[in-house]
Structures are given as C-alpha cells and as structure tokens.
N, C-alpha and C positions, 0 to 999 in steps of 0.2 A: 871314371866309370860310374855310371847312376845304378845307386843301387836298390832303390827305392821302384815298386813297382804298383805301379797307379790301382783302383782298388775295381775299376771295371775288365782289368785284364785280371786280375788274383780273382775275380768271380764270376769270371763269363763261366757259363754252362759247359760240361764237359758231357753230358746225355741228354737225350729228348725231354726223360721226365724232370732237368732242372730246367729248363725252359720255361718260362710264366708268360702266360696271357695268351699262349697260342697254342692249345691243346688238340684241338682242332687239326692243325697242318702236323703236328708230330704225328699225334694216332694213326693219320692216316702214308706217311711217311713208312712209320716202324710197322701198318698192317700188308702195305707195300711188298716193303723188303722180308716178312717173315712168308708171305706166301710169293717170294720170288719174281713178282712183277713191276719192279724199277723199272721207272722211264729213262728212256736215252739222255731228254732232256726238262729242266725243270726252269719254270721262270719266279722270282721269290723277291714279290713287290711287296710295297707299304712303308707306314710311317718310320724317319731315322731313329737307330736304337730301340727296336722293337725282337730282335733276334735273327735278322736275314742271313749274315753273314755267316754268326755261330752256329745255326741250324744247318748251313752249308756244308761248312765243317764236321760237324759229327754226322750227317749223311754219309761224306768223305771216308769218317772213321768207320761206319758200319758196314761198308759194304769192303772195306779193306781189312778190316780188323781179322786176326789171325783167327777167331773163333769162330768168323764169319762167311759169308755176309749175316749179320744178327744184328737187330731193335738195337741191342744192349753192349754196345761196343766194352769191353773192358778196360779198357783206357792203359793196361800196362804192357800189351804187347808191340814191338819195334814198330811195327807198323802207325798205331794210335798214337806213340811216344812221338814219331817225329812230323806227325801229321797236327800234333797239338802243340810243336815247336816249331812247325813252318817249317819245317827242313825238308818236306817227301818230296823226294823228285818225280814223283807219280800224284801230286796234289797240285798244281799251279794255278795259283792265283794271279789273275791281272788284274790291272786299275783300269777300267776304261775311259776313265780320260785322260791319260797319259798315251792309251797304244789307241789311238783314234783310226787312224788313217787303213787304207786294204792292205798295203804292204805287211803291215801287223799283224792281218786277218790272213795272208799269204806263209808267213812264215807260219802260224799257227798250224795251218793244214797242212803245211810239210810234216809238223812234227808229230802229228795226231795220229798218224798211221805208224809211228812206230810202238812196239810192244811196251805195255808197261816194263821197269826195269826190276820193283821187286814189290810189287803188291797187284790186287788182282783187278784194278782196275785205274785210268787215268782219269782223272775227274780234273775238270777246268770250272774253276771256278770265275767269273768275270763282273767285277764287281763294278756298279756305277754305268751300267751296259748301256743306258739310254746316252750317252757321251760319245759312243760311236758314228763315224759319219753312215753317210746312205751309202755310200760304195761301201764301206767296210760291211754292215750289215747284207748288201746283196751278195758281197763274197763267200760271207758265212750261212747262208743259205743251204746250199745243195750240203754240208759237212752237217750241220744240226740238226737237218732233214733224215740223213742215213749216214751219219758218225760209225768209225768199227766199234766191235762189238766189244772193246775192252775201254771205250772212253763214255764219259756222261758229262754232259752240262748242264751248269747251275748261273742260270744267271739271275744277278741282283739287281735291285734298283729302286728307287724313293720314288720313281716318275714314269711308272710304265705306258702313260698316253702320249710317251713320244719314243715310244718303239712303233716298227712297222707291224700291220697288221699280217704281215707275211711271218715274222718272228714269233709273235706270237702263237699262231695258228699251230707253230709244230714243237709247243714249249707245253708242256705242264705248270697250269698258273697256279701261285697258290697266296693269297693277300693277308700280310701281316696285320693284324687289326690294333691300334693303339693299346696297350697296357693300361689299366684302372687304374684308377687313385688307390683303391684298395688293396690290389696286387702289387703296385709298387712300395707303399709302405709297408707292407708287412716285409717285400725283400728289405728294405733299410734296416728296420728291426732287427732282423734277422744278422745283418751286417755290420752294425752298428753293436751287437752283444758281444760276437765272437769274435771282434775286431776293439773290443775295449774303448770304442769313443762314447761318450760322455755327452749326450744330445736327446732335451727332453720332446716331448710329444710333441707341441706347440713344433717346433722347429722342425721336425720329423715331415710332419703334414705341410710346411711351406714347402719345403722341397718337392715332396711329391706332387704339388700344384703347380709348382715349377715347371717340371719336367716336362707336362704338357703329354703324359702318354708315353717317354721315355726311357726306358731302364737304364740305356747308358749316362743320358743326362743326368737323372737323379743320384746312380753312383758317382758322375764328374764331381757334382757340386758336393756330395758329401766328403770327398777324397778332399777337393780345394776346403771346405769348411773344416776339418779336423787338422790342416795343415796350420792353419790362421788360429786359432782358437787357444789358448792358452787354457782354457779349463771347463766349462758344460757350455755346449751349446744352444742357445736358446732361442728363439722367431729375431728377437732386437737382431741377436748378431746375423741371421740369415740376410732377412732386409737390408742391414749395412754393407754385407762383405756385395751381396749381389746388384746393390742400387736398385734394389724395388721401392716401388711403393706400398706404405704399410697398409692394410685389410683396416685398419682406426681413418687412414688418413684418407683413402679412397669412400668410407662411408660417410667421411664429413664434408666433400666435394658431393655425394651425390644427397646429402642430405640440405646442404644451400641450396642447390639446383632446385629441389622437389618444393622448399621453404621460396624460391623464387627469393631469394636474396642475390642478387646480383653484384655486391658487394662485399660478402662474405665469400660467395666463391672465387672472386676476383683476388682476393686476400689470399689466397691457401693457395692458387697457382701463383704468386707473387715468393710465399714462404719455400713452394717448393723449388723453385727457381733458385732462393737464393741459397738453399739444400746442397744444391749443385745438383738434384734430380735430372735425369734424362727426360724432358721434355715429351719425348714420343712412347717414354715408358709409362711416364703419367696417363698419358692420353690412350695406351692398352690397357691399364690399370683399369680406368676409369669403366669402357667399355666393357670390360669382363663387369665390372661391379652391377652395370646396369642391367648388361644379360642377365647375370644370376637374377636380381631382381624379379626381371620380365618370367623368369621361368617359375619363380614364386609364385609372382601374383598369376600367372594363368595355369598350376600345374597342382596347387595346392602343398597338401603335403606328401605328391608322390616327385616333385622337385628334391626333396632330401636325395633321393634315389638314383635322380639324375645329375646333382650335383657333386664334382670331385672337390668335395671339403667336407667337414668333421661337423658333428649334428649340431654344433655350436653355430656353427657359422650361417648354419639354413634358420636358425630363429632367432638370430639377428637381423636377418635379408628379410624372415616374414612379418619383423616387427617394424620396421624401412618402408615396407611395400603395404601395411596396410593404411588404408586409404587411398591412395596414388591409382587414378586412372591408367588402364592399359595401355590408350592412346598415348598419355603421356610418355609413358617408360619407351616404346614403339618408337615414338619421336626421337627420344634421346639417343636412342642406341642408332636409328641412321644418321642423327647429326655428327656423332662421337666418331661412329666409323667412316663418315667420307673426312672428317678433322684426319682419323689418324693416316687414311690414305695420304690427304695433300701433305701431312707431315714428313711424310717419309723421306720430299723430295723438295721439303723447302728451306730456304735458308732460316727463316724465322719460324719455326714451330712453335713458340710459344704464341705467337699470333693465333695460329691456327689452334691451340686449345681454349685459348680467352675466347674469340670468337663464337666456338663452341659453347663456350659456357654458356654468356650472354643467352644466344640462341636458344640452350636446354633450359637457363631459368626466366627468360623473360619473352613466352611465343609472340605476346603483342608485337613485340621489339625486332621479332626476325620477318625479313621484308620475302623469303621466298612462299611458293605455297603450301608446305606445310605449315604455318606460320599461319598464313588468313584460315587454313580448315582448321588450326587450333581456336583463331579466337569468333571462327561460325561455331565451334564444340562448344564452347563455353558459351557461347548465345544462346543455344539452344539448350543447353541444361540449367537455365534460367541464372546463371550468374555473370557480375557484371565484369566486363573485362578491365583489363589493369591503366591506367594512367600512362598516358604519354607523354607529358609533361605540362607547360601550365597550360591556362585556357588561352585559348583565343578572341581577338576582341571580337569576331566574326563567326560564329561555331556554324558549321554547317555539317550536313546529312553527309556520314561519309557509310562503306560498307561495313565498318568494324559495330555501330552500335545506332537504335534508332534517334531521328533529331527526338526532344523531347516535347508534349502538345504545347502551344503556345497557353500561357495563364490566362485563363478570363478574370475581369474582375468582377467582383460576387455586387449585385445590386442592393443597400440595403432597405429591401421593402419588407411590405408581410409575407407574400409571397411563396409557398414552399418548394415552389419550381427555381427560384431563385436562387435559393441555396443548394441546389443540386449541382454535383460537379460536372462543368460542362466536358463534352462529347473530345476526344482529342480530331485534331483537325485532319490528322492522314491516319490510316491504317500504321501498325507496326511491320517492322521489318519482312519478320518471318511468319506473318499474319500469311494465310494462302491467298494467291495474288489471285485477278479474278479471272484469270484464264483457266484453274481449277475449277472453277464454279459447271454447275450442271450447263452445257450449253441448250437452247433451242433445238427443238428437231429438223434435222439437216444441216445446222450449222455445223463449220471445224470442232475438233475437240480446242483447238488453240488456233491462236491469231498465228502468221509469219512474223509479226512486230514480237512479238513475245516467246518465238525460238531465237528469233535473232538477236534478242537482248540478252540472252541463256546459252547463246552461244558458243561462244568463250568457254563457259562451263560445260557444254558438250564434249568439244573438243579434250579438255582436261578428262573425263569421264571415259573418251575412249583411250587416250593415251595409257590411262594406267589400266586399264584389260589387254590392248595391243597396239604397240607403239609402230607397228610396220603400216595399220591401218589408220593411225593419228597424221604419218606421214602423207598416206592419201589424200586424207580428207582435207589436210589443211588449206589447201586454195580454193577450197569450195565455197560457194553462196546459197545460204537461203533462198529456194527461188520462190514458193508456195507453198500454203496446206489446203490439198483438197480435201475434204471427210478426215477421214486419222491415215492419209500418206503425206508426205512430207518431201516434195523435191528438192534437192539440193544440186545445183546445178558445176560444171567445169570448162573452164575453158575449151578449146577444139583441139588446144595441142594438149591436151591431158588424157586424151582417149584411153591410155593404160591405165592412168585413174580411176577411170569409169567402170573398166570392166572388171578392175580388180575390188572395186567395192561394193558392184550389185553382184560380187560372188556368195552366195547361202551364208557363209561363214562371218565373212567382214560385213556384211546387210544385217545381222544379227547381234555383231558389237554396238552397231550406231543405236538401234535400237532399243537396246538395253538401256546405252547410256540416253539415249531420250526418252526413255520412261521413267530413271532413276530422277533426269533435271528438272521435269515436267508433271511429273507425274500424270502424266496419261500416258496410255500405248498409242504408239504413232507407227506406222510402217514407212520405210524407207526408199528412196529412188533417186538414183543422180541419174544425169542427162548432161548430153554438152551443148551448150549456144555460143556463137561466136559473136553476139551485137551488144555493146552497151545496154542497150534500152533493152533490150529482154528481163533485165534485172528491174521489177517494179521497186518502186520507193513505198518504203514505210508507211502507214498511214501515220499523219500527227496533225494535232489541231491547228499546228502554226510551224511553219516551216519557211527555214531561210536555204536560199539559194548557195550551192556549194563554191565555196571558193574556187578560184582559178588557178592556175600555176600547178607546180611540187607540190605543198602543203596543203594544195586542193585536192589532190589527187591522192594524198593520204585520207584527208579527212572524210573522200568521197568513200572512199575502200572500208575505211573501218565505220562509216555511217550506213553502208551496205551489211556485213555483217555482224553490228551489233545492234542496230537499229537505233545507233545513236540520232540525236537532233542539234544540225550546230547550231548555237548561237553566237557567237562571234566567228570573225570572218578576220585572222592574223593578218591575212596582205595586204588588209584595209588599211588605207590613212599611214 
C-alpha cells in the first residue's frame, strides 16, 4: 500500500479563494452562486495544471455543500467530505478519452434524468472533452442544451478549438490563464516552509521557469526534487535531476554565436553531447535564451516585467544584448526555432543544432535568404563582411561585396594631377544605380532592363507581405514601363492570375514592393498574351543569340525575367 501522498494532491485547493492566478473566473463563479444564477453548463479551457479540474470540484462542492449552495463551501460536511474523496455518487467524473464513442454519451443520458441520490444537485464533470468523437458530441447536444434541473456540466479541456462550435455555443466559457512566475514561487515558498524541505532561492526560481505557467508542474518537480536530494536543494541539483540546460551554459552558446566564433560554439554543443544532454533540449534552451535577449534589447527595462526570472537574470540578458543588432537576435531565434522544429522528428538532432549554430554565428556562411539580407545589413552599415575563405587566383564581382578599383600606377612627374588618386573605374555596389537618377521629361521613371534585373527582388518583397499573391505573380513577365505603370504580363491559361492580382488589394502589394526595390512609385497592371514575341528583349549593347534545346529554353526564361545577358551558349561545341 503507497503511503506516501504526492505533494500536488496534499495541496490542490480545497476553495475558490486557494486558487492562484485565476481570480477572475472564481469571483465570478462564487458572485454567480451567491446571487443564485449558476449555469446549467460550463466549458473550463486553458493551459495544463492551471486549476480546471479543482475549480470544477469545489463548484461541485458549493453548490452541494450542506450549508449551501454558498462561495464558501465548508469542506466538513458529508457531502464536501466525499466529493473531496471522489466517492459522491452525485459528482461523476469521466475521462473523455477513454468514453469517446455515443454509446457512452447514450448511457450518460439515461442516467441523467435520474434524481440525485443524496445531494442537491448531479454535476458531471467531463474531463479532456475535446477527445470526444463527432457522434458522441451530436448526441450530447439536445442533454447540455436543456439537462434537468438538478444536473450541471462542467467540461474541461487544454484544446478547446477542437470542440464543435455547436458545444460551445450552449456552455459557459471561461479560459484559464497561465500562472506567473511570481505566483508560482511564492506557492513553492509557501510549500516548501510548511513542508520542511530544504531548497534555496536559486533553485526555487528554476523550477518555477520550469513550469512554464504550471502549478501542478512546479509542485511534480518539487515532490520528485525533495525525493532525490539528500540535503538543500540548490539550481546544480535542479538542472542535474531534470537534464536542463544550465542558464551559465546557454549564455555561453549564445555568446560564441553573437562573438561569431564558430568554433567555440561548435565545442560546447560537442561538450554537451558528451553531457549526455538532450540534444532538442539544448536547442529549447538555446531559443528561450535568445528570446529573453530579443525582449531586452527591444523592451528595455520594462522586459524585467515581462520576463518569468529573477532581476538577476534580466541584467545579465541586458549586459549579453548590449551592442547586438536586433536583426541579428531576430535572425537567431527563426534559425533556433525551425532547428528545433526539424529536431523533433530527426534522427540526428544534433545535426540540426550545429547547423543552427554555424548559421546564427557565421550569416556569410549561411547560403538561404536571410543569410544574403544579413551580409546586404552589414554592407550597408558600412562594415566589411567576414571571409570566406582563401582568395581566389581569379576574384571576381560577386553580390556579397564590391570588386575593388583597379590600381593605377602613380606617374613620377611634377605634376600635381599626377598624384591624385585616380577615379575608381565602376561605381560602388549600393552607389544608387542610374535608374534613380532624375529622368527626362516624358521619359519612364525606370527602364524594363532594370525592373527585370530587380526582379527576383520584387518577387521576395511581395512574398514576405503576402505569400498567396507571391504565388500569383510568380509566372509573370516584365512586359513594359510606360510613364510610372508597369506591365507585367501572364500567359492565357493564367487568366485567374490576372484577375486576382489587378484586384485593389494584391495591385497594392506589388506596388509597394516596387517602390521599396526601386525606389520610385511605379503603378501596376498584368495582362495576358499568348505569343512569344510579345515578350520584347532587353535592350543590351551586345547580345548573343539564345541557345537552342532544354537549357536554351531556360536560359531564354530566366534572360526574360531577369534581364540577364548570355554569354556563353552550353550546347555549344
């Protein structure tokens, strides 16, 4: 026989007012029952281990309790005695995912019509309700709708967007809101005094970070940690018994990263591995670490506020985050989070946080596109990007950095023109190209050669405003700029394309994004053609004729819209 009784059952709540973090749904619970207008039926969502259940139960008890129906059940009379021991034959609880099926929900309304047997009302409690099939739920309809007048239901549940909107409709909702960091430690406190364990502050507050918002949680781990512990418990042994990662070992991961040491953070997922750390918990770890960060550096110091840790922990984060670009941190945390996505379901997770790493400390080095808009961020904020390894005998113009002007040599005459540094031979990268320049009167604001070489970048421009209209537009062509409109033309079988992208809405994405590429205002218009040669060619001073075949037929598409110029011809020779 176990005699030993776990320490979230020796402290669930026995009334409203022991209840923490939902005062809210009590008050109005107990203002309810004191002015006699209980509902037939109640729906009682939100996060696990926030109080669903036990609030169910002492409704249970209030409206049964011998002194009642009263707020303030007194918890010793027969009724509250065996409704707090699970024994009321007038209180039943089911599991709903065990009694899924309508037969369940059949016998149910048999038995619902009979009178309570010795308290004054039957309360069904049905926990885990969204585990119900769709029969079982249409069954229980017309019963929850007009139940008799001595039964009430309480249903629970962590997922209430997979109940029917029909359920809903005739349930009184009421959403449990996560528990504070602050709310829960003080219950551990509190728990931890009159319970004689031995667990200093430091360790107190891991737990409650823990928890995630959970009072049951935070009492599980405290119950398992005083079980374990041979004498004070302190943060080391939290982290050990739970296999976290430590808050020292997580800022020294994200402090390689921010030092762009790719090497050093390579090391410490290497040490944590051989930790025996949980690979996918490193890589939560990490992610929470970066969050806090993010909420530092853009929140200041009202981040303290919104952060569930202890004021130590916030001026450590703002001493981490000063300096550190927003972009950067931003970067990190979607890198971190699609890592710990694919981890969840890969064989090799440790893959997936190295790879991460790399990526958060070295943007040169990461080939997607946030990746080139990190090292356009750092061109444009006048510094030089990072080495990619040695030179080449060849260096040529690529997009990451401009080629450098060719040396003149200096003539030695009198001359003081002589010594003047000569002119570099192209303009610079991000130098504005001369399609910005003030054009002529009547002339385009921009050439078609020069949306089409920006094109690419259009397209990325509207995807991330609206990815339904990226899908549109992506078989479109350059066809013209007349004045500041801008055709873009679609094949004949794309006709839904057309009319769904000269609608006011999606005409106004494109838009945007060709003022943000171009900087000019261009106005927009697609059209459909169905001929080849409708598509004018590029202007270019020298132009070679497109290849033939397959790889003509690419080369011709993407010289259509990017306004490339081939010069070699592959199926040549």
């Amino acid at each position: 026989m176990v005699s030993h009784v776990s320490v979230y059952r020796r402290w669930r709540p026995k009334t409203f007012e022991e209840i923490i973090g939902q005062e809210r749904i009590t008050r109005t619970l107990q203002n309810a029952i004191r002015a006699g207008r209980t509902s037939h039926a109640y729906l009682f969502a939100g996060h696990r281990g926030t109080g669903k259940t036990t609030t169910a139960r002492i409704l249970a008890k209030a409206l049964n309790c011998a002194q009642g129906p009263t707020p303030t059940p007194d918890n010793t009379c027969p009724q509250c005695v065996a409704i707090a021991k699970g024994v009321s034959m007038d209180v039943i609880e089911i599991d709903g995912a065990s009694n899924t099926s309508v037969d369940d929900v059949r016998d149910l309304k048999e038995k619902i019509v009979l009178a309570p047997t010795e308290s004054r009302y039957k309360v069904y409690i049905i926990d885990e309700v969204h585990m119900l099939s769709t029969s079982a739920f249409n069954a229980l309809l017309k019963t929850l709708e007009e139940p008799p007048a001595h039964a009430v239901f309480v249903l629970v549940t962590t997922e209430p967007h997979r109940i029917p909107a029909t359920v809903l409709s005739r349930c009184q909702r009421f959403d449990f809101r996560r528990v504070s960091f602050a709310e829960i430690l003080g219950r551990l406190r509190t728990i931890a005094a009159q319970d004689g364990i031995a667990i200093d502050e430091a360790a107190l507050a891991q737990i409650a970070r823990v928890a995630d918002g959970s009072v049951r949680d935070a009492e599980s781990v405290l119950d398992q940690l005083s079980a374990y512990a041979g004498g004070t418990i302190d943060r080391a042994l939290v982290t050990e018994v739970l296999g976290l990662v430590d808050e020292d070992a997580a800022a020294a991961f994200a402090e390689a990263a921010l030092r762009r040491d790719v090497a050093a953070a390579l090391r410490l997922a290497q040490e944590a591995a051989d930790a025996g750390k949980d690979i996918r918990q490193v890589l939560r770890a990490l992610l929470e670490h970066f969050r806090d960060l993010l909420l530092v550096k853009t929140c200041g110091p009202q981040a303290a506020e919104i952060l569930d840790a202890p004021r130590e922990h916030y001026e450590r984060l703002a001493q981490q985050a000063d300096g550190v670009a927003v972009s950067d941190l931003l970067r990190a945390v979607r890198v971190l989070n699609d890592a710990a996505n694919d981890a969840r379901w890969s064989t090799q997770p440790r893959l997936a946080l190295e790879v991460a790493l790399v990526r958060v400390a070295r943007p040169d080095m990461d080939p997607s596109m946030e990746g080139v808009l990190a090292r356009l961020e750092r061109l444009e904020s006048g510094g030089a990007p990072a080495a990619q390894g040695p030179p080449r005998d060849e260096p040529r113009q690529t997009a990451d950095a401009p080629a450098p002007p060719a040396r003149q040599p200096r003539e030695r005459t009198g001359d003081p023109k002589a010594t003047a540094p000569a002119p570099p031979l192209a303009p610079p990268l991000l130098a504005t190209p001369p399609a910005l320049a003030t054009p002529p009167a009547g002339a385009p604001l921009v050439s078609i050669d020069d949306v089409r070489r920006q094109w690419a970048r259009v397209l990325e421009h509207v995807k991330r405003q609206k990815m339904i209209c990226h899908a549109l537009l992506i078989d479109g062509t350059p066809l013209e700029v007349s004045g500041d409109v801008l055709t873009v033309g679609l094949r004949s079988a794309y006709a839904f394309h057309m009319e769904n992208l000269n609608r006011p809405e999606n005409r106004e994405v494109v838009e945007r994004a060709l003022s943000t590429v171009l900087a000019q205002p261009l106005r927009f218009r697609c059209r459909l053609f169905d001929a080849p040669g409708e598509v004018p060619a590029p202007a270019s001073a020298e132009r070679v004729d497109a290849p033939s075949g397959h790889a003509g037929a690419f080369l011709e598409r993407a010289r259509q819209l990017f306004g490339a110029q081939i010069v070699d011809d592959p199926s040549a020779g």
